[in-house]
Biopython code that builds the backbone (N, CA, C, O; Angstrom):
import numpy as np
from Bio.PDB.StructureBuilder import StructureBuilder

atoms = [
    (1, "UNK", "N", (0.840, -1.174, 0.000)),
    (1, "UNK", "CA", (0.000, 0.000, 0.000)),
    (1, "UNK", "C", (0.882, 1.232, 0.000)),
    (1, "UNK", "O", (1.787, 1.273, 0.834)),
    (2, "UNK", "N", (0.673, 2.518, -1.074)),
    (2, "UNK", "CA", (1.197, 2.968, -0.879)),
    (2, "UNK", "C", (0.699, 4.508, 0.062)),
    (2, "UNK", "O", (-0.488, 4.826, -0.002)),
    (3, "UNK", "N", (1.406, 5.144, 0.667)),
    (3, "UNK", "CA", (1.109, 6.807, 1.778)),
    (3, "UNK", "C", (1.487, 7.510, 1.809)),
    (3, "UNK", "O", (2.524, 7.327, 1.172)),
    (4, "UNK", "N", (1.461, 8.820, 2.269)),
    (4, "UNK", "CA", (1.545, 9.962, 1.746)),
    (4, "UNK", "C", (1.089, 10.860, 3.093)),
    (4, "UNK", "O", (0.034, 10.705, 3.708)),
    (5, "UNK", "N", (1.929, 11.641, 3.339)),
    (5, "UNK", "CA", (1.186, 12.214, 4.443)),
    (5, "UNK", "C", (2.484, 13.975, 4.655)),
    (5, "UNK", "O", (3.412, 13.997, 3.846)),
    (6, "UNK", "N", (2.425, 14.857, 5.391)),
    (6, "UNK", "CA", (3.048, 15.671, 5.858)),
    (6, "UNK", "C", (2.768, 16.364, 7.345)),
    (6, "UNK", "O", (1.620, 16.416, 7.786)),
    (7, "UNK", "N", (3.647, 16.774, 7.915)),
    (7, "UNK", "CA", (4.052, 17.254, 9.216)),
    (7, "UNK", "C", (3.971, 18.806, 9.694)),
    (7, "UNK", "O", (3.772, 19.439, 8.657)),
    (8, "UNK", "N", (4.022, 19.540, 10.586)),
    (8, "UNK", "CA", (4.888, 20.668, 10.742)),
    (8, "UNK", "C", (5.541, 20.223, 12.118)),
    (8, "UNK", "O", (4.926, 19.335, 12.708)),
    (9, "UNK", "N", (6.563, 20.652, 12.650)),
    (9, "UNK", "CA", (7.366, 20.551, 13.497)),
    (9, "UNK", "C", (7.722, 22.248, 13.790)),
    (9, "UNK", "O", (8.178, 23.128, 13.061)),
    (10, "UNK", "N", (7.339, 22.228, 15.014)),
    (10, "UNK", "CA", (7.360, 23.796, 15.580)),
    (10, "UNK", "C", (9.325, 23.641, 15.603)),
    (10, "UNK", "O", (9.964, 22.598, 15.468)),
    (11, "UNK", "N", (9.820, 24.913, 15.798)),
    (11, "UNK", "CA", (11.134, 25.277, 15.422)),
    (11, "UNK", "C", (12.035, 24.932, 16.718)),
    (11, "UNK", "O", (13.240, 24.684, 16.773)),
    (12, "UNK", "N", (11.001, 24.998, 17.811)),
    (12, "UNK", "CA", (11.855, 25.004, 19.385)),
    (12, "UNK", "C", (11.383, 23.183, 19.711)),
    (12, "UNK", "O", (11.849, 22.779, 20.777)),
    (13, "UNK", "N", (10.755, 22.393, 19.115)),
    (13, "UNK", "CA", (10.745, 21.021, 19.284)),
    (13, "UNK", "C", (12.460, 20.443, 19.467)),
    (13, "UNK", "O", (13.366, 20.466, 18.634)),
    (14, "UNK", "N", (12.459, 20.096, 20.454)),
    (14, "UNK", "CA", (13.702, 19.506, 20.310)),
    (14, "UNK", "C", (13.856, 18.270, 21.400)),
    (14, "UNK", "O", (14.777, 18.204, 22.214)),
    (15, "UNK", "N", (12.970, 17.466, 21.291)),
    (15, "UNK", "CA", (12.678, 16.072, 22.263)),
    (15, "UNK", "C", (11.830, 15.345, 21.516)),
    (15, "UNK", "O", (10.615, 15.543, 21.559)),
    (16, "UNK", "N", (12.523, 14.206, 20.571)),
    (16, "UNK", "CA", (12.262, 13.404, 19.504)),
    (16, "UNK", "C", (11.260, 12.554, 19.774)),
    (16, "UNK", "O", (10.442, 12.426, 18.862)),
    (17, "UNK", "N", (11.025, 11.758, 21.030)),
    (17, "UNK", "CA", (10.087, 11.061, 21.296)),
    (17, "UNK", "C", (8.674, 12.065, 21.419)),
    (17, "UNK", "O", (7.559, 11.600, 21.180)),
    (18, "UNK", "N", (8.826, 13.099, 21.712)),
    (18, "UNK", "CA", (7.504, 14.336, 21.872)),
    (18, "UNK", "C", (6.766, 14.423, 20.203)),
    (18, "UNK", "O", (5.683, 14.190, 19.665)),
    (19, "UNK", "N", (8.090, 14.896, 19.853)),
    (19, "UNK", "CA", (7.727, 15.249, 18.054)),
    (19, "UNK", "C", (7.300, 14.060, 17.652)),
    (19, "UNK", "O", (6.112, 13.936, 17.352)),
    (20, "UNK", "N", (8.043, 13.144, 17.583)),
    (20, "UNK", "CA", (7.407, 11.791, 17.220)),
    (20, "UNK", "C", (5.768, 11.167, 17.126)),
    (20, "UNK", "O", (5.184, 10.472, 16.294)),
    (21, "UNK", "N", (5.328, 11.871, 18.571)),
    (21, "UNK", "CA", (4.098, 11.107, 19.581)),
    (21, "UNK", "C", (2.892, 12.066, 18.536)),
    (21, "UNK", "O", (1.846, 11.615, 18.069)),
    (22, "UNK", "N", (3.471, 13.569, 18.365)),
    (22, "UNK", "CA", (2.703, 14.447, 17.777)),
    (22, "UNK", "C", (2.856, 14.117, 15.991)),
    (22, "UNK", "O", (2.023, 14.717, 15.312)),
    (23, "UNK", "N", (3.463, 13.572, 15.523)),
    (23, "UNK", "CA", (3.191, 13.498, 14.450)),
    (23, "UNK", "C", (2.322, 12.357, 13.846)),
    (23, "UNK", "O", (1.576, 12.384, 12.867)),
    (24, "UNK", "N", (2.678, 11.180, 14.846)),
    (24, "UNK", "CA", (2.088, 9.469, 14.400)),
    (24, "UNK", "C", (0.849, 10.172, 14.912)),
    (24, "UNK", "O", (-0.096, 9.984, 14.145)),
    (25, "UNK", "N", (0.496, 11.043, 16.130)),
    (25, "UNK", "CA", (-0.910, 10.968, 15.842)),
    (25, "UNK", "C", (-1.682, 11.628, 14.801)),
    (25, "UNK", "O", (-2.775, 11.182, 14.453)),
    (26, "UNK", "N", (-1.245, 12.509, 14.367)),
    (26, "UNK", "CA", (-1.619, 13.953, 13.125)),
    (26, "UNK", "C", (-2.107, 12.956, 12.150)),
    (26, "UNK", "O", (-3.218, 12.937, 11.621)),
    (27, "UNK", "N", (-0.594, 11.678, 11.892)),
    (27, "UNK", "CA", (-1.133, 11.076, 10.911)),
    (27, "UNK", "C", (-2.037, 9.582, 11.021)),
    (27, "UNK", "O", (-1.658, 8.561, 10.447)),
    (28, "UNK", "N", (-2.808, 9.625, 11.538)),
    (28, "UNK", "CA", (-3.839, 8.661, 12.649)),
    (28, "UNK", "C", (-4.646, 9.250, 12.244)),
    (28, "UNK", "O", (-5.398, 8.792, 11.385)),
    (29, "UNK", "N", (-4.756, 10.438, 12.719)),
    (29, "UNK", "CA", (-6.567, 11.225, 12.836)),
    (29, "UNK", "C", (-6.574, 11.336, 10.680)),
    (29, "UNK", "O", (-7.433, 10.979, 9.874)),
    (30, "UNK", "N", (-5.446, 11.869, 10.517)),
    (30, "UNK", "CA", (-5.690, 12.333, 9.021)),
    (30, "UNK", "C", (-6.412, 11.330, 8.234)),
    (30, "UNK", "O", (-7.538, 11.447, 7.749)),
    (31, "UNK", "N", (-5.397, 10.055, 8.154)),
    (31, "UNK", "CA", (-5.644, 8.750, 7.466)),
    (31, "UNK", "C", (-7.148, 8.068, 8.030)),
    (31, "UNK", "O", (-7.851, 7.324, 7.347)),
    (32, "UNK", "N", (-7.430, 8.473, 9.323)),
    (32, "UNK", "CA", (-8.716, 7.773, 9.487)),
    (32, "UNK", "C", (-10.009, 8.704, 9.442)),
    (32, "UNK", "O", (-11.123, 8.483, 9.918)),
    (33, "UNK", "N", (-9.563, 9.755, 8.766)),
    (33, "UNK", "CA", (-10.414, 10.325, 8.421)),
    (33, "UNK", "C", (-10.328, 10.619, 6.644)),
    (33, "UNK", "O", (-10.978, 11.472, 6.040)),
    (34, "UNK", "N", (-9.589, 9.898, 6.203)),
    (34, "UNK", "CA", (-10.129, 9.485, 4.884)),
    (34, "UNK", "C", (-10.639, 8.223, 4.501)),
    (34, "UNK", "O", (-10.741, 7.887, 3.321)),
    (35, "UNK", "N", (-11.016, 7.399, 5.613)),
    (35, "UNK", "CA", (-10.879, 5.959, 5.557)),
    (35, "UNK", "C", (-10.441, 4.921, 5.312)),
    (35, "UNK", "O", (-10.909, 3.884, 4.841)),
    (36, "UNK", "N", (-9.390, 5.262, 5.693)),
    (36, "UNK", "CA", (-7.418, 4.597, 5.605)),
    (36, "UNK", "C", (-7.455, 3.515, 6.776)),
    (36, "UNK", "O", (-6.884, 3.481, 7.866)),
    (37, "UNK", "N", (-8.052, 2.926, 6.349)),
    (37, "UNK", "CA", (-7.043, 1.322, 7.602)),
    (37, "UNK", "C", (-5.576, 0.961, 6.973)),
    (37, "UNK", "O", (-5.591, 0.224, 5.987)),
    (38, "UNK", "N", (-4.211, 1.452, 7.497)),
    (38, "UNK", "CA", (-3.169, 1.161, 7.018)),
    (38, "UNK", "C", (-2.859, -0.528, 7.056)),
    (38, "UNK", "O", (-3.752, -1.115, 7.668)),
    (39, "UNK", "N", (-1.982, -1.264, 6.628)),
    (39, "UNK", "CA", (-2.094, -2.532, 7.018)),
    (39, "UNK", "C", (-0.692, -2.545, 7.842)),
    (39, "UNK", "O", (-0.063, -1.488, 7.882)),
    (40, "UNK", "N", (-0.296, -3.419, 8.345)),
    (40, "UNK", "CA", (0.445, -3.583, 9.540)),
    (40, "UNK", "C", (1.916, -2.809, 8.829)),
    (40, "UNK", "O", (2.487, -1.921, 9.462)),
    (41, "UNK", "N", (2.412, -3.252, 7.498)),
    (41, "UNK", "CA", (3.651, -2.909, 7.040)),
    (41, "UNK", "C", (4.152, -1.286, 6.929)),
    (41, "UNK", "O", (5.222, -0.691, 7.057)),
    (42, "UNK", "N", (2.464, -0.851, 6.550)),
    (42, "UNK", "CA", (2.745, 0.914, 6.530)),
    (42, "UNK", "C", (2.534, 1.316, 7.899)),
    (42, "UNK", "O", (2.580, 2.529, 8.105)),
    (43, "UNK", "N", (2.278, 0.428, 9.038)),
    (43, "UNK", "CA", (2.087, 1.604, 10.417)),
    (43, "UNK", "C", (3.631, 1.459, 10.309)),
    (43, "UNK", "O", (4.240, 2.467, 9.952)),
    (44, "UNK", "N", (4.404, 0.227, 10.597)),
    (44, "UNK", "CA", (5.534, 0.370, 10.785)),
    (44, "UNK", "C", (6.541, 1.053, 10.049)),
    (44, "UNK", "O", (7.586, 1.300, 10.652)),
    (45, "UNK", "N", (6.415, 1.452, 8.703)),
    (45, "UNK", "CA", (7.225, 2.038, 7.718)),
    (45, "UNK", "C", (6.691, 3.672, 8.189)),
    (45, "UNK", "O", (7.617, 4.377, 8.590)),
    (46, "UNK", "N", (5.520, 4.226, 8.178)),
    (46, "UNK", "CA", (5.452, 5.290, 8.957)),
    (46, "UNK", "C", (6.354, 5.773, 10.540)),
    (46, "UNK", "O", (7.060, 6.737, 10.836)),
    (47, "UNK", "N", (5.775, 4.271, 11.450)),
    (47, "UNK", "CA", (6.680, 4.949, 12.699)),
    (47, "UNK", "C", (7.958, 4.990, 12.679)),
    (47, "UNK", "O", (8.546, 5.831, 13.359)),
    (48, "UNK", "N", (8.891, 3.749, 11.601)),
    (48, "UNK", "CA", (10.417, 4.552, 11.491)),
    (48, "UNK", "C", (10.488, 5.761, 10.827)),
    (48, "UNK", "O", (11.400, 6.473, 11.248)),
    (49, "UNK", "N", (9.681, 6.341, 9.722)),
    (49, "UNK", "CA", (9.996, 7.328, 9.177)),
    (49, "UNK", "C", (9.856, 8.534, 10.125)),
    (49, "UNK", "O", (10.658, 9.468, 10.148)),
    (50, "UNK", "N", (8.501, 8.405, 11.094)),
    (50, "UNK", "CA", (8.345, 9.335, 11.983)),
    (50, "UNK", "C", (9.551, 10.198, 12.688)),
    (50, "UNK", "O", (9.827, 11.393, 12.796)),
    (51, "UNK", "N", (10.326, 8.498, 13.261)),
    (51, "UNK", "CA", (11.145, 8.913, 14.386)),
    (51, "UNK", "C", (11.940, 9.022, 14.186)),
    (51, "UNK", "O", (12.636, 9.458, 15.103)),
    (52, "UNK", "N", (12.667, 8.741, 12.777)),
    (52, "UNK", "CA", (13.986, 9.283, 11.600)),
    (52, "UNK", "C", (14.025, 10.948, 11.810)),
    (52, "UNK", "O", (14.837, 11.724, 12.314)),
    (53, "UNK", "N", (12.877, 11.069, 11.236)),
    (53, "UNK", "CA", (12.353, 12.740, 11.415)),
    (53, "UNK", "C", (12.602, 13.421, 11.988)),
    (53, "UNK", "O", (13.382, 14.361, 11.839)),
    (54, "UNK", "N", (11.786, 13.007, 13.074)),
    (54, "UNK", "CA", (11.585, 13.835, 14.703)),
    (54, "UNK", "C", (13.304, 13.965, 15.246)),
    (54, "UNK", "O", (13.760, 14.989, 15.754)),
    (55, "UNK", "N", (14.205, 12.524, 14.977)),
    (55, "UNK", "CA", (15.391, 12.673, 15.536)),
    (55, "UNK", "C", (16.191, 13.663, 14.691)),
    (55, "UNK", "O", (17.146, 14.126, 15.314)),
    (56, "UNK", "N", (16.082, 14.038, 13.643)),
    (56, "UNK", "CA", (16.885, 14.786, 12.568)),
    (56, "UNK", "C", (16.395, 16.037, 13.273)),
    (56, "UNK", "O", (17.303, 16.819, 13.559)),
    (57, "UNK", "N", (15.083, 16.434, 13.644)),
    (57, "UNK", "CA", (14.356, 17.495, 13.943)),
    (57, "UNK", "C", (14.679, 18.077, 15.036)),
    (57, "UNK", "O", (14.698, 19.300, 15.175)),
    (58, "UNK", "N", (15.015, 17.092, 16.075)),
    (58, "UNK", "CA", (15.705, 17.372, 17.505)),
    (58, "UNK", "C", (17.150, 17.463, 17.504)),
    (58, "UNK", "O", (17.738, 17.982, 18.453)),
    (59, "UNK", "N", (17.852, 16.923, 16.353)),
    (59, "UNK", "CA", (18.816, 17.022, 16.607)),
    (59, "UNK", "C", (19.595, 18.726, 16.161)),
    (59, "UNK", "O", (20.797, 18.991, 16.158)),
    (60, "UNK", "N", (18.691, 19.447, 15.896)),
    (60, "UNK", "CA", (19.185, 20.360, 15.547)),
    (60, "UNK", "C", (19.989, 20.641, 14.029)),
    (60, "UNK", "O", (20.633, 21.664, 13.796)),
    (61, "UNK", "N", (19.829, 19.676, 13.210)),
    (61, "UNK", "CA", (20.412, 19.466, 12.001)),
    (61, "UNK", "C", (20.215, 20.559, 11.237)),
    (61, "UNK", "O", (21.130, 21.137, 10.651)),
    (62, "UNK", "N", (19.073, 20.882, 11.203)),
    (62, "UNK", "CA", (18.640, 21.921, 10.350)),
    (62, "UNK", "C", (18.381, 23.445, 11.209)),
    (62, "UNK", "O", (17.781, 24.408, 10.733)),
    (63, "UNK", "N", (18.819, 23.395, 12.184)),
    (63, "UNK", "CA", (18.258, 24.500, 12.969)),
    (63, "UNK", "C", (17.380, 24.617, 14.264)),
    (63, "UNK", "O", (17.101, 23.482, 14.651)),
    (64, "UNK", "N", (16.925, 25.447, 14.952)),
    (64, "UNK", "CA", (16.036, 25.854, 15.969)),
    (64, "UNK", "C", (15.262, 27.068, 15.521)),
    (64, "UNK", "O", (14.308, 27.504, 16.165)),
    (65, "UNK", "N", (15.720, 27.623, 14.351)),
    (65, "UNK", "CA", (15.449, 28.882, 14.314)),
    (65, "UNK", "C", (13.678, 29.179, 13.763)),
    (65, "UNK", "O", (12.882, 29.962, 14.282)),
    (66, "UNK", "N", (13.388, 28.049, 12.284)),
    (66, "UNK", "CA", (12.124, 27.947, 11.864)),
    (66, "UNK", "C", (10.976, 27.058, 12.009)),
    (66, "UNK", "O", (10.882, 27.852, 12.945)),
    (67, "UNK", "N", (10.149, 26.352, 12.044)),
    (67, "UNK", "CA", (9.339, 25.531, 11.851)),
    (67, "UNK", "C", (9.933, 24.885, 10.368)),
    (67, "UNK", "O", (10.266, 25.401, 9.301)),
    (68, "UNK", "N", (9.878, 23.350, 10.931)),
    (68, "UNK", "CA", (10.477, 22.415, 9.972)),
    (68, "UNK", "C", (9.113, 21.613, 9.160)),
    (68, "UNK", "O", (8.192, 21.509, 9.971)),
    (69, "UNK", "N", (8.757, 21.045, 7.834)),
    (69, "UNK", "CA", (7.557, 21.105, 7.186)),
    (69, "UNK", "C", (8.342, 19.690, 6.550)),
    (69, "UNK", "O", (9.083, 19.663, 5.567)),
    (70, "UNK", "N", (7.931, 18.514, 7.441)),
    (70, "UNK", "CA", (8.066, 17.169, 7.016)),
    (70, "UNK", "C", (7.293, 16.090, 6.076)),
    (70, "UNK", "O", (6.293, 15.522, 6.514)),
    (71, "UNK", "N", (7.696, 15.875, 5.012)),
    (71, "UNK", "CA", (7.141, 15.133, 4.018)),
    (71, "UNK", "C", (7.428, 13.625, 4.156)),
    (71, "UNK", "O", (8.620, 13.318, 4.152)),
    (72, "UNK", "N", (6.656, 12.783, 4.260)),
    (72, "UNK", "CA", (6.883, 11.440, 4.349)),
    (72, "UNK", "C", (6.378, 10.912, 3.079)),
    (72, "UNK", "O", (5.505, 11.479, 2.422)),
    (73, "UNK", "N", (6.944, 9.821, 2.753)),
    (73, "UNK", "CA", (5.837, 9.058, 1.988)),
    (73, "UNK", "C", (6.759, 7.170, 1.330)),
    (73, "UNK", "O", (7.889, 7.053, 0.857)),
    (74, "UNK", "N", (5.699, 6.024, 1.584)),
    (74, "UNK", "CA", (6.594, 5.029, 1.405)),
    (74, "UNK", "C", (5.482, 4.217, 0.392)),
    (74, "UNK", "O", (4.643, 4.877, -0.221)),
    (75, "UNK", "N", (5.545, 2.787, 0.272)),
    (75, "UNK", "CA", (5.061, 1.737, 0.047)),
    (75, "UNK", "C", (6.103, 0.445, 0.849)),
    (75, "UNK", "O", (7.286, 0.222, 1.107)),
    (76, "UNK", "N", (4.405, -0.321, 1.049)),
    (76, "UNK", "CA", (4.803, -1.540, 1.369)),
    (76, "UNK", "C", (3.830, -2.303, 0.358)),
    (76, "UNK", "O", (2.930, -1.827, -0.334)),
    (77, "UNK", "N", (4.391, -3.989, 0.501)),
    (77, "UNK", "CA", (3.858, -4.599, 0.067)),
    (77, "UNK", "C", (3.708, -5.979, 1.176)),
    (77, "UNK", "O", (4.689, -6.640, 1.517)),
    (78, "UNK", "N", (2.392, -6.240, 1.620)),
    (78, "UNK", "CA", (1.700, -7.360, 2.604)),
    (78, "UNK", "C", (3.368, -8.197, 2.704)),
    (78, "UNK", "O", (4.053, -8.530, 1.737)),
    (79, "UNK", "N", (3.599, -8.323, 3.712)),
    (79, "UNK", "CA", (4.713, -9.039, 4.419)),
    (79, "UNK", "C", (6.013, -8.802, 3.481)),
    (79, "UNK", "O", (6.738, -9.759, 3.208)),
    (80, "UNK", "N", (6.272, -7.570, 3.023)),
    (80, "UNK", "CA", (7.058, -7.078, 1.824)),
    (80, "UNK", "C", (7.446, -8.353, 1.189)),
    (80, "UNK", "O", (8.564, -8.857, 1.294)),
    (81, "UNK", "N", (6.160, -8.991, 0.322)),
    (81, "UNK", "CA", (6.613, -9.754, 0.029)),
    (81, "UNK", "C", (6.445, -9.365, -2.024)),
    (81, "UNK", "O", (5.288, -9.152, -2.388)),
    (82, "UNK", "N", (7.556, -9.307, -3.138)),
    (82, "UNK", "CA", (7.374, -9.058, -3.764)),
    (82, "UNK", "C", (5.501, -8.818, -4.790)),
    (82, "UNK", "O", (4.808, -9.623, -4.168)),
    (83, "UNK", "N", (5.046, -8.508, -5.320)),
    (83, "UNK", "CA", (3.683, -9.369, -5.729)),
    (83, "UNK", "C", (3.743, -8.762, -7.321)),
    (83, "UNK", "O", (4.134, -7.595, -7.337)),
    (84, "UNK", "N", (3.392, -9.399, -8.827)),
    (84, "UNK", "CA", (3.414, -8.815, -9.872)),
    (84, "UNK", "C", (2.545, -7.947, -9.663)),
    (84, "UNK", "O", (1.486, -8.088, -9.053)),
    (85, "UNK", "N", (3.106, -6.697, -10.336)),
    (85, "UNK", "CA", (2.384, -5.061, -10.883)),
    (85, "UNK", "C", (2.134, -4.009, -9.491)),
    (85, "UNK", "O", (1.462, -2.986, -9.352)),
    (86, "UNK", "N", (2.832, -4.631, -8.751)),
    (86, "UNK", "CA", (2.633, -3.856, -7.574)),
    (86, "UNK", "C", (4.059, -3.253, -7.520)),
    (86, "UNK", "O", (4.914, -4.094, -7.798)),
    (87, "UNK", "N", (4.524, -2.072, -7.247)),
    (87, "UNK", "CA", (5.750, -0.699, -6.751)),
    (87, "UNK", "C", (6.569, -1.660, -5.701)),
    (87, "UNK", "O", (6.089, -2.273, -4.747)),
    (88, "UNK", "N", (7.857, -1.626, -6.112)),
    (88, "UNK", "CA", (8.885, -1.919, -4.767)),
    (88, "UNK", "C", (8.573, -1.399, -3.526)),
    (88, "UNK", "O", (7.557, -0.745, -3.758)),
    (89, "UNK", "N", (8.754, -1.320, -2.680)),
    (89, "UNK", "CA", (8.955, -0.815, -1.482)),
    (89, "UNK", "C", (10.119, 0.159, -1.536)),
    (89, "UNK", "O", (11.191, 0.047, -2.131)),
    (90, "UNK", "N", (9.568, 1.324, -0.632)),
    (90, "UNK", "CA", (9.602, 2.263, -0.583)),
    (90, "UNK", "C", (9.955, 3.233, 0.265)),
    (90, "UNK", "O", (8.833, 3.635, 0.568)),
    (91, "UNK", "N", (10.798, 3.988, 0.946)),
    (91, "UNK", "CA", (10.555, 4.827, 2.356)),
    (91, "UNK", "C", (10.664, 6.527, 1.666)),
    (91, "UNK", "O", (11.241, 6.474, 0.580)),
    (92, "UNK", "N", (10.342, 7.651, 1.963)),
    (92, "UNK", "CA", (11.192, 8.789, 1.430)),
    (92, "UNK", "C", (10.645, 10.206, 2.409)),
    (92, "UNK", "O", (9.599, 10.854, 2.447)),
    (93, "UNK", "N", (11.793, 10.261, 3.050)),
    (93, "UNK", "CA", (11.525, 11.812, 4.038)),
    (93, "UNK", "C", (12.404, 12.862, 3.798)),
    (93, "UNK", "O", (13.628, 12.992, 3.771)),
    (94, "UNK", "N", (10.894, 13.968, 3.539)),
    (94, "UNK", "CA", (12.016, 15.099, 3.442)),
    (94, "UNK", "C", (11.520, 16.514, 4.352)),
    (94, "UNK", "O", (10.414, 17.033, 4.502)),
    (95, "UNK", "N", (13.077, 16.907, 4.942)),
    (95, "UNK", "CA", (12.561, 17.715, 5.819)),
    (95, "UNK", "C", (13.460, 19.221, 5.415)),
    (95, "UNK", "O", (14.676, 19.412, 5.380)),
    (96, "UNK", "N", (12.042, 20.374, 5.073)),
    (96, "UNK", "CA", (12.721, 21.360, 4.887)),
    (96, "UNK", "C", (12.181, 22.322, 5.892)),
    (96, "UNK", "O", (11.327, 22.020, 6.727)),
    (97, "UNK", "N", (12.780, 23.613, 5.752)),
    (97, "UNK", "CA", (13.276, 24.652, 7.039)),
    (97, "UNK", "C", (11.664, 25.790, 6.357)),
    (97, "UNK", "O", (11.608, 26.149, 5.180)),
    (98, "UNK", "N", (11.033, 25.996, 6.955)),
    (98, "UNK", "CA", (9.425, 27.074, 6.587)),
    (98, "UNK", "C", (9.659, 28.318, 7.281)),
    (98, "UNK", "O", (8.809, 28.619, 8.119)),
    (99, "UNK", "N", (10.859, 29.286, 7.071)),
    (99, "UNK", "CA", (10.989, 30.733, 7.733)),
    (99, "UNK", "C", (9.800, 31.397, 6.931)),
    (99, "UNK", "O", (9.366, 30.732, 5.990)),
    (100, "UNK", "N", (9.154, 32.763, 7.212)),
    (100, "UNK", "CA", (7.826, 33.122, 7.018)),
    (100, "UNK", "C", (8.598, 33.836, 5.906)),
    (100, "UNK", "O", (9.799, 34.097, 5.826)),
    (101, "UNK", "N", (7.430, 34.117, 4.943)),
    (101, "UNK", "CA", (7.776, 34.490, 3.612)),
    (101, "UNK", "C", (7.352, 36.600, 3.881)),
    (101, "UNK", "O", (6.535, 37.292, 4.487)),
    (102, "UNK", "N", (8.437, 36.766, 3.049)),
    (102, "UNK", "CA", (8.345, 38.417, 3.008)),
    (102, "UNK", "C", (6.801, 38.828, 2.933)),
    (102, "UNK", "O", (5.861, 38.320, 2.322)),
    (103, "UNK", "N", (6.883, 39.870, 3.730)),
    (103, "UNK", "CA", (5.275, 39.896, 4.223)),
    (103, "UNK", "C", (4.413, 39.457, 5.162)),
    (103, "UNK", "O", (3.358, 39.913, 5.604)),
    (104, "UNK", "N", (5.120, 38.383, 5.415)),
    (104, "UNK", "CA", (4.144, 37.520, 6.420)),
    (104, "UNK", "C", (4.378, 38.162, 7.785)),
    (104, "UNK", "O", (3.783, 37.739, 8.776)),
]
sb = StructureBuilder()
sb.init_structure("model")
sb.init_model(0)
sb.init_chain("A")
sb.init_seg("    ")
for serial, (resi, resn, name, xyz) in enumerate(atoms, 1):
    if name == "N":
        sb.init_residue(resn, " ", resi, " ")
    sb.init_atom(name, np.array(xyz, "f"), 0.0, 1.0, " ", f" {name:<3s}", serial, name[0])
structure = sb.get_structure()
């Protein structure tokens, strides 16, 4: 199955298990409110991507200074097990820096 989802991460987050807790749920309420039952392979491919994130996010990699605007998105396949016409498997996070735009 493949997902798709995005984040914000306030700029002063800097305790990975916190950011973490706040994002798996964001993307809980989102997905089950499109009527998304994930199957077991994408909760788990979500919660490493989560906490990949959140730790890059805490770690100060990119800063303290802005709100960070996290893009996830993977595929699995039922017990990643190859299947014809179905997408490899998948993970892909990207985390960029959201300083307010002139004007704002």
């Amino acid at each position: 199955m493949s997902w798709s989802f995005g984040a914000k991460i306030p700029a002063e987050a800097t305790v990975s298990t916190d950011i973490a807790a706040e994002v798996l749920e964001e993307a809980r309420r989102g997905f089950e409110a499109m009527g998304i039952d994930l199957e077991e392979e994408s909760r788990h491919q979500i919660t490493v991507a989560v906490n990949e994130a959140a730790a890059i996010a805490a770690s100060g990699a990119l800063g303290h200074r802005y709100p960070l605007s996290v893009l996830l998105s993977g595929h699995s396949n039922p017990r990643h097990e190859e299947r014809t016409g179905w997408a490899a498997e998948q993970l892909t996070i990207s985390i960029v820096q959201t300083p307010p735009r002139e004007g704002d």
